[in-house]
PDB file of N, CA, C and O in Angstrom:
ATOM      1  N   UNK A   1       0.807  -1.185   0.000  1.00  0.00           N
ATOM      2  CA  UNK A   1       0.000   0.000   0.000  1.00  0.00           C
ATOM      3  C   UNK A   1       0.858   1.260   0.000  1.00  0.00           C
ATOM      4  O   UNK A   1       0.473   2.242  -0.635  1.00  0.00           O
ATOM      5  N   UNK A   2       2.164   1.281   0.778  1.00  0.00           N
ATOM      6  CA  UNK A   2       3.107   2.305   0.549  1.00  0.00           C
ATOM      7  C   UNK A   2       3.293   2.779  -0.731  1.00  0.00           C
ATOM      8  O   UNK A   2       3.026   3.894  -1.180  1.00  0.00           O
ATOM      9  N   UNK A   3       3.892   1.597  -1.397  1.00  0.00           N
ATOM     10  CA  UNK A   3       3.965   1.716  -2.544  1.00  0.00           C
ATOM     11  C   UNK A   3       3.286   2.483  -3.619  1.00  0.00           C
ATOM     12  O   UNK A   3       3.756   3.112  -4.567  1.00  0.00           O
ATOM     13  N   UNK A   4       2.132   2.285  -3.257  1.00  0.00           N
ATOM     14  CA  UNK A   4       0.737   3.146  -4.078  1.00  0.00           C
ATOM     15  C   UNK A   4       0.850   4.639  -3.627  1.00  0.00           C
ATOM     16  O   UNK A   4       1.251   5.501  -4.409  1.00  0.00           O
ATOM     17  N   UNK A   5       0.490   4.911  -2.363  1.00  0.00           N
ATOM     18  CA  UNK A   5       0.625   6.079  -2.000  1.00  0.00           C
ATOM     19  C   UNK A   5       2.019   6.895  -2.611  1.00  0.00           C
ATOM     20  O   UNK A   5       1.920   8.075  -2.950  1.00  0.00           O
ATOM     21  N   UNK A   6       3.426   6.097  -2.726  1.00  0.00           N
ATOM     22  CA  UNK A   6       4.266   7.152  -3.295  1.00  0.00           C
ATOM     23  C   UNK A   6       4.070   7.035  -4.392  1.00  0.00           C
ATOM     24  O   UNK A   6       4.028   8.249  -4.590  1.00  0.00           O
ATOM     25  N   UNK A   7       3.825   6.444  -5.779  1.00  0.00           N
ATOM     26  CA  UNK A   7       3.528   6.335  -7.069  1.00  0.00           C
ATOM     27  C   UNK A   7       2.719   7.605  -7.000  1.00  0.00           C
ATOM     28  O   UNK A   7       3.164   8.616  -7.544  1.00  0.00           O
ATOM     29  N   UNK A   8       1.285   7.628  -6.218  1.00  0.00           N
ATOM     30  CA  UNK A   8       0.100   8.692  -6.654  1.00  0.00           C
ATOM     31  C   UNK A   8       0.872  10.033  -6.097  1.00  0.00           C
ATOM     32  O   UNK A   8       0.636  11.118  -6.628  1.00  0.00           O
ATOM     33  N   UNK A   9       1.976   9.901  -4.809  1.00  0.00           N
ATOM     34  CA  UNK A   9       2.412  11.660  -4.914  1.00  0.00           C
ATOM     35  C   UNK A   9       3.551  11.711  -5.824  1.00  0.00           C
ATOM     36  O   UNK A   9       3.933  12.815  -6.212  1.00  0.00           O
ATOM     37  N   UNK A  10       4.157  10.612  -6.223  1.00  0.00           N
ATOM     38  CA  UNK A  10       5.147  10.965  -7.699  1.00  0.00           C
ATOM     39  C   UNK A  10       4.358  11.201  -8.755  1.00  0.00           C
ATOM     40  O   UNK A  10       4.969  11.850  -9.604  1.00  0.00           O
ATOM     41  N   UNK A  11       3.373  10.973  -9.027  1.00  0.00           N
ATOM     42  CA  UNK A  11       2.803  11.393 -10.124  1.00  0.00           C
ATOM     43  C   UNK A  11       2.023  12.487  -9.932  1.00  0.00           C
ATOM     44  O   UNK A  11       2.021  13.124 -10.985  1.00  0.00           O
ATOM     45  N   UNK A  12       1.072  13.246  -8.747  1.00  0.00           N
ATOM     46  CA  UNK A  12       0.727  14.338  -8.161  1.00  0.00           C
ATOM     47  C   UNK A  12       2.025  15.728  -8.322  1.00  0.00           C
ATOM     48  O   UNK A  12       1.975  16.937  -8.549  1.00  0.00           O
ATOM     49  N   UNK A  13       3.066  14.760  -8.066  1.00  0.00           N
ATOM     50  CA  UNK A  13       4.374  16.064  -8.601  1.00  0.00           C
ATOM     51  C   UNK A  13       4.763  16.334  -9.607  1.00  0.00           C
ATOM     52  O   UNK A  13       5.166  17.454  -9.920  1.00  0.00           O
ATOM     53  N   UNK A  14       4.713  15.148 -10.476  1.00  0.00           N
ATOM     54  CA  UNK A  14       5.262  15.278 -12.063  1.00  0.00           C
ATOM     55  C   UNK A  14       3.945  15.972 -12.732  1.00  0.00           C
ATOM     56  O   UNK A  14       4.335  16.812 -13.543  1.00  0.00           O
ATOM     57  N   UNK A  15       2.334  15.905 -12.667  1.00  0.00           N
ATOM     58  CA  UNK A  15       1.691  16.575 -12.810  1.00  0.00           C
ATOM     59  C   UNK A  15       1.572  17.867 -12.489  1.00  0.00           C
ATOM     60  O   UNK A  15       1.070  18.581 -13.357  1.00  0.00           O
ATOM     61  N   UNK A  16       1.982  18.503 -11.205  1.00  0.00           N
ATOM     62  CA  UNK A  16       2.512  19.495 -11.499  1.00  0.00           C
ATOM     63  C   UNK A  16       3.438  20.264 -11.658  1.00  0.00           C
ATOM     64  O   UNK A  16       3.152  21.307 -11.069  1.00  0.00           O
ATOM     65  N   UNK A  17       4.212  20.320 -12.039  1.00  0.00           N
ATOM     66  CA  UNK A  17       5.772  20.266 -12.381  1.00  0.00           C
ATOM     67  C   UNK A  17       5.145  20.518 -13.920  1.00  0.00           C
ATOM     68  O   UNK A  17       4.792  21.647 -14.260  1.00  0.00           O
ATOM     69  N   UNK A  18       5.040  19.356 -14.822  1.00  0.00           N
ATOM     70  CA  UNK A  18       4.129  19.510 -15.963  1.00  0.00           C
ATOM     71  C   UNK A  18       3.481  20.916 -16.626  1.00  0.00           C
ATOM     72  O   UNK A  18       3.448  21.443 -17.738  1.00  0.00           O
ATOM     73  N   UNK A  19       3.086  21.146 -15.545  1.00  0.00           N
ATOM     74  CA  UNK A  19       1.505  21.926 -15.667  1.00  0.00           C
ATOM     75  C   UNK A  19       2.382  23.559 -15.435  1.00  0.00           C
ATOM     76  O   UNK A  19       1.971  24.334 -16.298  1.00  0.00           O
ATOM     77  N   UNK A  20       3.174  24.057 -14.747  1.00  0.00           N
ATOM     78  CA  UNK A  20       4.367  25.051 -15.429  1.00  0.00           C
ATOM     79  C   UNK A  20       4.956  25.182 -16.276  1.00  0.00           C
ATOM     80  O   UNK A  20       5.083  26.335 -16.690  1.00  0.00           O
ATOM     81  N   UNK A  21       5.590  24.139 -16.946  1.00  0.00           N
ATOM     82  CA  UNK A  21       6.611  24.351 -17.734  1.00  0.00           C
ATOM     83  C   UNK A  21       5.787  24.881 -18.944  1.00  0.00           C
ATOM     84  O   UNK A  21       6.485  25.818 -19.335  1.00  0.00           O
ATOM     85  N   UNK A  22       4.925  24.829 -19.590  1.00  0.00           N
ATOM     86  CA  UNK A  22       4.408  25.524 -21.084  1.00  0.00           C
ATOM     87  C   UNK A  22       4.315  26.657 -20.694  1.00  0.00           C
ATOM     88  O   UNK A  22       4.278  27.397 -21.676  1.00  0.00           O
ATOM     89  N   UNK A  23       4.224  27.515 -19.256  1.00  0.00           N
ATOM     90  CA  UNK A  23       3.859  28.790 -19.106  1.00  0.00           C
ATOM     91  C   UNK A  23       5.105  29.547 -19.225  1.00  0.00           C
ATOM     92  O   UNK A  23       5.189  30.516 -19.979  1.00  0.00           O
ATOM     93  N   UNK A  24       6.244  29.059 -18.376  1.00  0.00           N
ATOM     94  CA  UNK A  24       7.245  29.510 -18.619  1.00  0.00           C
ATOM     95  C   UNK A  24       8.198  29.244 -19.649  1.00  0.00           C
ATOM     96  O   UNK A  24       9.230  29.881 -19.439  1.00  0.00           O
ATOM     97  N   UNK A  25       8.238  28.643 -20.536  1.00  0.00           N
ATOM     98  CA  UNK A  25       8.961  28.403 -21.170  1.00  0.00           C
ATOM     99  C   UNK A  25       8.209  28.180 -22.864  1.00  0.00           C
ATOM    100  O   UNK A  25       8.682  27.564 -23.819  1.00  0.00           O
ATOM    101  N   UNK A  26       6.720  29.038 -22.748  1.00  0.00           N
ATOM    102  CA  UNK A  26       6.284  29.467 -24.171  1.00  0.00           C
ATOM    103  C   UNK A  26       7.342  30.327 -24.980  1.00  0.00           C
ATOM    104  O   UNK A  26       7.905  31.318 -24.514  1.00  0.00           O
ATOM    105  N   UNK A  27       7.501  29.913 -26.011  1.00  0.00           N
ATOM    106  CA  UNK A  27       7.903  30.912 -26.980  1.00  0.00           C
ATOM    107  C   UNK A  27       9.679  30.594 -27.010  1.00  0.00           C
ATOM    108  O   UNK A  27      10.405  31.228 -27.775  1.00  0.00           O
ATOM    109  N   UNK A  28      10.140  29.685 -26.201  1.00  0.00           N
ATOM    110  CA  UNK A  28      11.596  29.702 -26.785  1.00  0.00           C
ATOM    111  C   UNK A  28      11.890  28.710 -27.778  1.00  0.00           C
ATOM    112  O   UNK A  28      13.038  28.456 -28.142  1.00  0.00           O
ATOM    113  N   UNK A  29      10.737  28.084 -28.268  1.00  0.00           N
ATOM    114  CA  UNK A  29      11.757  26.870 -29.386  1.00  0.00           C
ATOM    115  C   UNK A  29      11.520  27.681 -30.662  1.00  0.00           C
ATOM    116  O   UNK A  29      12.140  27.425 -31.694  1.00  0.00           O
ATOM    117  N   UNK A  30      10.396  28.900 -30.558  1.00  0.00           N
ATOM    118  CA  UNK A  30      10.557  30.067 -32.012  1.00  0.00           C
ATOM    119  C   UNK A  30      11.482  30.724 -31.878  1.00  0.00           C
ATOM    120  O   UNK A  30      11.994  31.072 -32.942  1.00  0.00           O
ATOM    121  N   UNK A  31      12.161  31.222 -30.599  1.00  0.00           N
ATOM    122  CA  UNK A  31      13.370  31.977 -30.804  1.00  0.00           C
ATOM    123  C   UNK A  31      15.006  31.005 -31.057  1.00  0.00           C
ATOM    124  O   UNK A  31      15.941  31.557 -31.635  1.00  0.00           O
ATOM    125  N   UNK A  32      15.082  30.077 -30.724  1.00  0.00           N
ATOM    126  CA  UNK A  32      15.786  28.732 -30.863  1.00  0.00           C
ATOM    127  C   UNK A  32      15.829  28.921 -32.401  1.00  0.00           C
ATOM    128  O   UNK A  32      16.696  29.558 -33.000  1.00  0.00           O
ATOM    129  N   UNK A  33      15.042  28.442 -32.816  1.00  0.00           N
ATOM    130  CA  UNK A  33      14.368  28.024 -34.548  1.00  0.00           C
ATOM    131  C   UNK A  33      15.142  29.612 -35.634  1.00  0.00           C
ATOM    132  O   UNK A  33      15.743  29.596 -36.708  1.00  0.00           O
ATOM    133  N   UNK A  34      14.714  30.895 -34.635  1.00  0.00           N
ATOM    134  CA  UNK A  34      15.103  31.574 -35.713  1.00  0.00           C
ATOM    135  C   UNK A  34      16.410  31.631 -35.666  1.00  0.00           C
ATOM    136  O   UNK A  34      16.887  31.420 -36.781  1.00  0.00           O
ATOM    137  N   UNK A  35      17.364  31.868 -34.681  1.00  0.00           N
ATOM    138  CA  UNK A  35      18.365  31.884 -34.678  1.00  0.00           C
ATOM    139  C   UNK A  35      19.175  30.592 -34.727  1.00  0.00           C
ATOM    140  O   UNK A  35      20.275  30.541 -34.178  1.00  0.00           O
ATOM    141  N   UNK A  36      18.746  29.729 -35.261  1.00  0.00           N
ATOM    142  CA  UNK A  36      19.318  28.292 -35.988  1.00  0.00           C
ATOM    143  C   UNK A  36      19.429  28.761 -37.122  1.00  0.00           C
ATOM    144  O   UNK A  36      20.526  28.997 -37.627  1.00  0.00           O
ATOM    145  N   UNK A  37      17.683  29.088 -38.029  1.00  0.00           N
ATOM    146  CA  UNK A  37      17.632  29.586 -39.499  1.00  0.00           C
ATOM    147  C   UNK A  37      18.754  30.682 -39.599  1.00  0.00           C
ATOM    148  O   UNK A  37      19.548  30.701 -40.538  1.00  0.00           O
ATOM    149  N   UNK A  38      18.768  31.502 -38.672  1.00  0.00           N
ATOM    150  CA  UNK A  38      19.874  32.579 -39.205  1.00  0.00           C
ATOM    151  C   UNK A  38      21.497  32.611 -39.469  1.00  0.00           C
ATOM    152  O   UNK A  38      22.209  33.259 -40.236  1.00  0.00           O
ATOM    153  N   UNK A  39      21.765  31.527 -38.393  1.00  0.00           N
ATOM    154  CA  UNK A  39      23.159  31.097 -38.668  1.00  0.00           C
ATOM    155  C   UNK A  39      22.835  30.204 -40.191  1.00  0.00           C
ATOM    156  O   UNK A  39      23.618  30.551 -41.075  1.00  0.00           O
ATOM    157  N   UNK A  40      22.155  29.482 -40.485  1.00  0.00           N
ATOM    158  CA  UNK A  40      22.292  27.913 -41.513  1.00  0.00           C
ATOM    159  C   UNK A  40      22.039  29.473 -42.845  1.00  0.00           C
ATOM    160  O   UNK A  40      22.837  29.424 -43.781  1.00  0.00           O
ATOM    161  N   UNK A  41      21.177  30.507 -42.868  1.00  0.00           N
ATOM    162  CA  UNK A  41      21.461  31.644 -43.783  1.00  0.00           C
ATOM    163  C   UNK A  41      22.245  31.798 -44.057  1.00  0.00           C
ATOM    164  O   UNK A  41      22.487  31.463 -45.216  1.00  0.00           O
ATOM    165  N   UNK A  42      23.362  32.453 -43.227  1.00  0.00           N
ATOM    166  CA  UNK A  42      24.513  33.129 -43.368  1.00  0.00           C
ATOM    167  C   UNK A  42      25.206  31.992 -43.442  1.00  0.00           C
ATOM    168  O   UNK A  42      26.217  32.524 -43.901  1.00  0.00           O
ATOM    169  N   UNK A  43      25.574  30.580 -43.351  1.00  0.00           N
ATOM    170  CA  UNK A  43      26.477  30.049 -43.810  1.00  0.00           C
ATOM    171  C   UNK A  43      26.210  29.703 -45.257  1.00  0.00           C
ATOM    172  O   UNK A  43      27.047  29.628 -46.158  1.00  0.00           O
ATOM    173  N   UNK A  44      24.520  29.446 -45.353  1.00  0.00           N
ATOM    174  CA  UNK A  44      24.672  29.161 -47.126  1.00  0.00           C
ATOM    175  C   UNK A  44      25.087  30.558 -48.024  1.00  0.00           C
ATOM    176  O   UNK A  44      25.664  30.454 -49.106  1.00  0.00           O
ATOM    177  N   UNK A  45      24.710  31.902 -47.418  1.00  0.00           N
ATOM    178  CA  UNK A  45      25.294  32.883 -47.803  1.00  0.00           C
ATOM    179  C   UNK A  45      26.672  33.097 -48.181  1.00  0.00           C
ATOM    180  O   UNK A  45      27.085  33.631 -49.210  1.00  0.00           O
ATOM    181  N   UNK A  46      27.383  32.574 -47.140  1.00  0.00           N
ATOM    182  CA  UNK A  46      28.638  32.618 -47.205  1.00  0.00           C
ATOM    183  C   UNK A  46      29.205  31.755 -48.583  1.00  0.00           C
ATOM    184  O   UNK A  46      29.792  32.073 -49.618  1.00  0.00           O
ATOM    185  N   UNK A  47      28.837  30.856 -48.164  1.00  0.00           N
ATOM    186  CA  UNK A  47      28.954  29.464 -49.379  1.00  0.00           C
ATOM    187  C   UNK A  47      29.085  29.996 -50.539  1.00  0.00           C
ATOM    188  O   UNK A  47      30.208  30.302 -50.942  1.00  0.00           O
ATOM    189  N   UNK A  48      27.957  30.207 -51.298  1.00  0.00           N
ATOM    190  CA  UNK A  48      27.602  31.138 -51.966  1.00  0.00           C
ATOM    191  C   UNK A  48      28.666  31.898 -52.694  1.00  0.00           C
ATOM    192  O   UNK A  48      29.320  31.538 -53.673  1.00  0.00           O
ATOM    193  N   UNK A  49      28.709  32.982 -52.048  1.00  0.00           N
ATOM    194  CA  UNK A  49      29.371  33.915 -52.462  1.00  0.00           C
ATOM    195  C   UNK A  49      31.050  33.612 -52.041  1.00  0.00           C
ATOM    196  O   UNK A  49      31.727  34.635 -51.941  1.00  0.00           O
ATOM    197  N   UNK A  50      31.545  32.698 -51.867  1.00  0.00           N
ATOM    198  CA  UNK A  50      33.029  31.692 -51.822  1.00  0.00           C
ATOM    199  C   UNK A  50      32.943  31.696 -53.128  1.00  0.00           C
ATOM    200  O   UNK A  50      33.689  32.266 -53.924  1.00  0.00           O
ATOM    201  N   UNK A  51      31.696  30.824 -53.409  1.00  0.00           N
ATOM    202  CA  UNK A  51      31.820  30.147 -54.961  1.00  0.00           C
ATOM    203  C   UNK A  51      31.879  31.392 -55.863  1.00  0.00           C
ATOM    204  O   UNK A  51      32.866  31.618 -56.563  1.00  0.00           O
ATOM    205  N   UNK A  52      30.747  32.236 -55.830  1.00  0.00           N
ATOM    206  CA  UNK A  52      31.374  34.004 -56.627  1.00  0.00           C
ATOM    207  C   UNK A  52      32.564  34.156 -56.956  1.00  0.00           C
ATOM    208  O   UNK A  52      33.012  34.345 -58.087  1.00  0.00           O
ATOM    209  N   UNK A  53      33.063  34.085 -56.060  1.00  0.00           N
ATOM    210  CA  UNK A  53      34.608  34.560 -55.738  1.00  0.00           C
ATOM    211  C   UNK A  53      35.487  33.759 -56.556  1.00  0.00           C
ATOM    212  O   UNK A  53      36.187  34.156 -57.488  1.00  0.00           O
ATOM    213  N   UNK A  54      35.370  32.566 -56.097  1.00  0.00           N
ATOM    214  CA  UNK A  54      36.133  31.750 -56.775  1.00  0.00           C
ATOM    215  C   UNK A  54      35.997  31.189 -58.009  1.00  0.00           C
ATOM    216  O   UNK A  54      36.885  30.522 -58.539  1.00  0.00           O
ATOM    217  N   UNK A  55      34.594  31.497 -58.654  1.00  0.00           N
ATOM    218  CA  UNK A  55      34.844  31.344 -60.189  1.00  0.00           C
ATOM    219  C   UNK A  55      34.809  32.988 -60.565  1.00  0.00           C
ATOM    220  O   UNK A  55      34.474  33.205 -61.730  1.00  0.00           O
ATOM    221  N   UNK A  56      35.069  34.026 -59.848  1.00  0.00           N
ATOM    222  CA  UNK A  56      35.347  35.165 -60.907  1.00  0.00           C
ATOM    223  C   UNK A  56      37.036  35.340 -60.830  1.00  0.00           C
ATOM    224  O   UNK A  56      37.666  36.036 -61.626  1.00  0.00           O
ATOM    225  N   UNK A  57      37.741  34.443 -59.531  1.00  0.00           N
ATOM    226  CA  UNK A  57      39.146  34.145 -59.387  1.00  0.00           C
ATOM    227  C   UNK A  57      39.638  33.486 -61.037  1.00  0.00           C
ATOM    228  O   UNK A  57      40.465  34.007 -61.785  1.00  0.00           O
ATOM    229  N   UNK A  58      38.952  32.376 -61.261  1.00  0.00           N
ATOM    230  CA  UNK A  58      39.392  31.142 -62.073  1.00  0.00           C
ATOM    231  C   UNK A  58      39.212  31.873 -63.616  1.00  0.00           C
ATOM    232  O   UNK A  58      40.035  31.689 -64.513  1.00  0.00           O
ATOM    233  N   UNK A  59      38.022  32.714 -63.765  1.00  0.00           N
ATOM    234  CA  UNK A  59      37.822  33.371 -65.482  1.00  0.00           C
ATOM    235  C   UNK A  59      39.124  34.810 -65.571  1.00  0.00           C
ATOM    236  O   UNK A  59      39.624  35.277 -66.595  1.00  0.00           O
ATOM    237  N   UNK A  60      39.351  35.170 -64.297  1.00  0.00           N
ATOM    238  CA  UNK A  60      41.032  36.269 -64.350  1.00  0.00           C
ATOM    239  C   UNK A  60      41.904  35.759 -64.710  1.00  0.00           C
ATOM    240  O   UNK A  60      42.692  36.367 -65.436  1.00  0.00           O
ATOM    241  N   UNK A  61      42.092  34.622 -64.402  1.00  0.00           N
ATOM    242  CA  UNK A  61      43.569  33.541 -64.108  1.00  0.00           C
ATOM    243  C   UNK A  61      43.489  33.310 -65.465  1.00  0.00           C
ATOM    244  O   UNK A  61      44.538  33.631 -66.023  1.00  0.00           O
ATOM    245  N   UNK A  62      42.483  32.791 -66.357  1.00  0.00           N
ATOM    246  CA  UNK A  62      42.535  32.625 -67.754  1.00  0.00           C
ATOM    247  C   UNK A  62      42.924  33.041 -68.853  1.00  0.00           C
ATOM    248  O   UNK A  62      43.640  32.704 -69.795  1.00  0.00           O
ATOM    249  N   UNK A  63      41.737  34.553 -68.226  1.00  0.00           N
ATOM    250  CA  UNK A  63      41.900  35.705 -69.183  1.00  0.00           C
ATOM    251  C   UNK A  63      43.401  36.274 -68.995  1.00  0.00           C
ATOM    252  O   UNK A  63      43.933  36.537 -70.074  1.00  0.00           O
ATOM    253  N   UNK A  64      43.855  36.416 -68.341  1.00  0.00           N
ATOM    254  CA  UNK A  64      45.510  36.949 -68.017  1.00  0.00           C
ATOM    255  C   UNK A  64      46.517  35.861 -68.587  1.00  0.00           C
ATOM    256  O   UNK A  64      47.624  36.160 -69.034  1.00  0.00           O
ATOM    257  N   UNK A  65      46.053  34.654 -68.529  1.00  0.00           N
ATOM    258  CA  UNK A  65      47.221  33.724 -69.432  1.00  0.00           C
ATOM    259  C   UNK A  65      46.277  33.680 -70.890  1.00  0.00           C
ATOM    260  O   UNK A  65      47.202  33.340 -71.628  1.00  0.00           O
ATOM    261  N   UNK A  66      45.469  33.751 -71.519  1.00  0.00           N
ATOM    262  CA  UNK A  66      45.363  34.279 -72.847  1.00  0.00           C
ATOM    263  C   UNK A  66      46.192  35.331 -72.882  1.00  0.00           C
ATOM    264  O   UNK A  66      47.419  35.235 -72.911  1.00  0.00           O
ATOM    265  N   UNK A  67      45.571  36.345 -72.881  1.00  0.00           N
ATOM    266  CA  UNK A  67      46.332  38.028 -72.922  1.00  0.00           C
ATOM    267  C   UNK A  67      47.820  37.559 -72.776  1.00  0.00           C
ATOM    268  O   UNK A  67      48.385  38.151 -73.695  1.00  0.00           O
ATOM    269  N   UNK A  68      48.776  36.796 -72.097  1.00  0.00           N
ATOM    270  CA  UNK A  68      50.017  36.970 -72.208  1.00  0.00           C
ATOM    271  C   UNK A  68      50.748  35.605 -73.481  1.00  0.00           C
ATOM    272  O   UNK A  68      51.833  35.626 -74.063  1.00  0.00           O
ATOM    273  N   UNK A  69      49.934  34.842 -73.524  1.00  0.00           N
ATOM    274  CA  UNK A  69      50.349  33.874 -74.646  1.00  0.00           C
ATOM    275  C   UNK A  69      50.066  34.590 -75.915  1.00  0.00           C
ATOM    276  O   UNK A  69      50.939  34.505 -76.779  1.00  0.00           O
ATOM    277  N   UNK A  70      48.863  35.370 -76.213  1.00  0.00           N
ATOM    278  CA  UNK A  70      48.597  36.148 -77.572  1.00  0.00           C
ATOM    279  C   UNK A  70      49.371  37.052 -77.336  1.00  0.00           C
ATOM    280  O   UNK A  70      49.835  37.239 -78.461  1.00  0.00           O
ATOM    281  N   UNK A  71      50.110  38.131 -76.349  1.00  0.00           N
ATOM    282  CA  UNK A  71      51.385  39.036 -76.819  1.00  0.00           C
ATOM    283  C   UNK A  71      52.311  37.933 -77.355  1.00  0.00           C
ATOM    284  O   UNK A  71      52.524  37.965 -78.567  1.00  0.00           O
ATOM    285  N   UNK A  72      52.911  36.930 -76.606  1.00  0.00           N
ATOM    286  CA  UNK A  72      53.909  36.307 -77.033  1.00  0.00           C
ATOM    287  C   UNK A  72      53.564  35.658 -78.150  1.00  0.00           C
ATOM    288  O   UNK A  72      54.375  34.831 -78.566  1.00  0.00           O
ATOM    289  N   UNK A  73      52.824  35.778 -78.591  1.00  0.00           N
ATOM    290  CA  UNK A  73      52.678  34.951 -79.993  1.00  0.00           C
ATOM    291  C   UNK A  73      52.924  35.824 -80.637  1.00  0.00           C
ATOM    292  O   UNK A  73      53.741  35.640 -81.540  1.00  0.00           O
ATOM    293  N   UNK A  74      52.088  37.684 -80.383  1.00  0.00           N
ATOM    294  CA  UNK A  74      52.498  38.656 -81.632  1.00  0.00           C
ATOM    295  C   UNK A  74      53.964  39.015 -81.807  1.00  0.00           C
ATOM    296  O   UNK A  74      54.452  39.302 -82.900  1.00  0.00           O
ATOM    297  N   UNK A  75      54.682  38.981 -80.581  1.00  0.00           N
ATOM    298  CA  UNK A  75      55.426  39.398 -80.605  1.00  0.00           C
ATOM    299  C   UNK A  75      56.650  38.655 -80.834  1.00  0.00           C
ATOM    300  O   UNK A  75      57.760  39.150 -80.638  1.00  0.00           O
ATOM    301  N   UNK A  76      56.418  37.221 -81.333  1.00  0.00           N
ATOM    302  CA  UNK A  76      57.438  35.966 -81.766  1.00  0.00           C
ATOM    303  C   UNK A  76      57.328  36.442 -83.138  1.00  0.00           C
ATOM    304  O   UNK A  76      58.287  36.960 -83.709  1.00  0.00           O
ATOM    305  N   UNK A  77      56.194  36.285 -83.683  1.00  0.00           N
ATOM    306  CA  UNK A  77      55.813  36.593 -85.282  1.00  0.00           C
ATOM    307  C   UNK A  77      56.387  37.902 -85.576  1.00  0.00           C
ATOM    308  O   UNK A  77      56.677  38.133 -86.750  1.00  0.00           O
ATOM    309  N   UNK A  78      56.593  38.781 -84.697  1.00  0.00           N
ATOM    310  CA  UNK A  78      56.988  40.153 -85.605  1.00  0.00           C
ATOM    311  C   UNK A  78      58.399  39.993 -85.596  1.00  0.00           C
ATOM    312  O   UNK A  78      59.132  40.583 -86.389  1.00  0.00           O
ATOM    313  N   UNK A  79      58.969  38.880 -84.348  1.00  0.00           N
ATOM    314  CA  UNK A  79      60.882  39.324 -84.593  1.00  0.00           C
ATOM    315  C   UNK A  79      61.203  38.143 -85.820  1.00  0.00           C
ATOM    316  O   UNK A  79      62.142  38.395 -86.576  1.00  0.00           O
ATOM    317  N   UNK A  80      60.425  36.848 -86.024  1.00  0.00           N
ATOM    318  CA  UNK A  80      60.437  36.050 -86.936  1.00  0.00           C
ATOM    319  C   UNK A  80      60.528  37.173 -88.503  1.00  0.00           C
ATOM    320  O   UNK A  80      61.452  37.106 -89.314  1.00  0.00           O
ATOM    321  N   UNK A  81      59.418  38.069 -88.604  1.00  0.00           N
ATOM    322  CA  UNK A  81      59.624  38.653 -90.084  1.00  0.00           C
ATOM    323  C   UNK A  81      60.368  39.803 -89.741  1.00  0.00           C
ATOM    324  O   UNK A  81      60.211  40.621 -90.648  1.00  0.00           O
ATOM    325  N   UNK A  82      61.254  40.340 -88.681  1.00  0.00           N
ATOM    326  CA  UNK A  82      62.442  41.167 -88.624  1.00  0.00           C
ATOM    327  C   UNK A  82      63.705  40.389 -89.103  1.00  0.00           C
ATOM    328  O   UNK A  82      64.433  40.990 -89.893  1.00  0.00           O
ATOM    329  N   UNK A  83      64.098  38.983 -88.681  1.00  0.00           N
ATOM    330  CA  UNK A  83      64.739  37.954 -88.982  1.00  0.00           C
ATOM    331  C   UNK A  83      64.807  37.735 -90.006  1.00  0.00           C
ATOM    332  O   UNK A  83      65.897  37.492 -90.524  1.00  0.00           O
ATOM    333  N   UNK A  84      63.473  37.737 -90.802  1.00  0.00           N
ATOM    334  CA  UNK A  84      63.778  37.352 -92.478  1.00  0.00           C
ATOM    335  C   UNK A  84      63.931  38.342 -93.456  1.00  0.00           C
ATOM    336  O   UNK A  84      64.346  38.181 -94.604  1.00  0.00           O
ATOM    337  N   UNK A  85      63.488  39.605 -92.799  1.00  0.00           N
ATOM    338  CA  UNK A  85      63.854  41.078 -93.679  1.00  0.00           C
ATOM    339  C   UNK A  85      65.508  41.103 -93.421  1.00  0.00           C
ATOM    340  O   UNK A  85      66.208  41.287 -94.416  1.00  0.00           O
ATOM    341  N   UNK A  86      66.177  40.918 -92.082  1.00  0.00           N
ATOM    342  CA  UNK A  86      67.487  41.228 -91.805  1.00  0.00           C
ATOM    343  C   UNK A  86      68.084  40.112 -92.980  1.00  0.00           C
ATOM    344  O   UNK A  86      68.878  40.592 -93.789  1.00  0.00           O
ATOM    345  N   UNK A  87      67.815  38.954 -93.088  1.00  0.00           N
ATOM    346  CA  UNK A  87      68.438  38.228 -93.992  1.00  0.00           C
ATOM    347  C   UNK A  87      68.183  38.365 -95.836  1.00  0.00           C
ATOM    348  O   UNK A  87      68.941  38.034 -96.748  1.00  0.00           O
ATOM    349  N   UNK A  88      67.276  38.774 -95.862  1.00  0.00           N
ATOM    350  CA  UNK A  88      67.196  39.250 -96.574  1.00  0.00           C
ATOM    351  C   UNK A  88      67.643  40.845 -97.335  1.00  0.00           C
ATOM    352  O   UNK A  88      67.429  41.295 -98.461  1.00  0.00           O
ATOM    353  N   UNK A  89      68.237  41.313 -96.319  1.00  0.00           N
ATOM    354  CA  UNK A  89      69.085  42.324 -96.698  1.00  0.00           C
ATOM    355  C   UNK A  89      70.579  42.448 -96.409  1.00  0.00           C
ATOM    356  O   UNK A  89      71.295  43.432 -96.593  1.00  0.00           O
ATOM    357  N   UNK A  90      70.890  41.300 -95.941  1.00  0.00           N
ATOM    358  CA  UNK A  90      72.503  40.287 -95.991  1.00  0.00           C
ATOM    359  C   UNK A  90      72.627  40.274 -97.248  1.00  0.00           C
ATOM    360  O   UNK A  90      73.276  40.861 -98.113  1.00  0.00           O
ATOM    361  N   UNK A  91      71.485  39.081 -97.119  1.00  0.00           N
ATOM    362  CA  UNK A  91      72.009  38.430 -99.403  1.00  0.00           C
ATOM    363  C   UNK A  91      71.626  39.302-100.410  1.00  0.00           C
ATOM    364  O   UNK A  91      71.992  39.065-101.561  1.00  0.00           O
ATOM    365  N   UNK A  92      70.881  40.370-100.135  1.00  0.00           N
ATOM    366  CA  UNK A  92      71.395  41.184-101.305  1.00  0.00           C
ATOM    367  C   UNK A  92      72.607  42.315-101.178  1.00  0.00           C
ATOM    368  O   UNK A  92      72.974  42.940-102.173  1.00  0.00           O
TER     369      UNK A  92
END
């Protein structure tokens, strides 16, 4: 019979015990929630704009080794026909 009697005031306590906690503790798993969403934002934000970065890094890097292989190409071709005018004004 002990037994019974503490079961019904353990459960008389956990009932109320229970019966507080929604009062005090309304409203924090929306503030929890937003400031989860706001960090997981700003990291896909971040993400994001890494990748920006790093493919407007990768189309510079390109464009700058075009631009320096086409000087060196013009500028192989023009000492090539300086080379053949100079020899050409040897043998005559």
């Amino acid at each position: 019979m002990q037994v019974f009697y503490r079961y019904l005031l353990y459960r008389a306590a956990a009932k109320a015990n229970l019966s507080r906690f929604p009062h005090r503790q309304a409203g924090y798993a929306s503030v929890l929630f937003l400031a989860i969403f706001a960090a997981i934002g700003l990291a896909v934000f971040s993400l994001y704009d890494s990748g920006v970065v790093a493919t407007e890094r990768v189309r510079l890097q390109n464009t700058a080794d075009n631009v320096a292989y086409s000087t060196a190409t013009m500028i192989t071709r023009d000492m090539n026909v300086i080379a053949i005018t100079n020899r050409a004004m040897v043998a005559n």
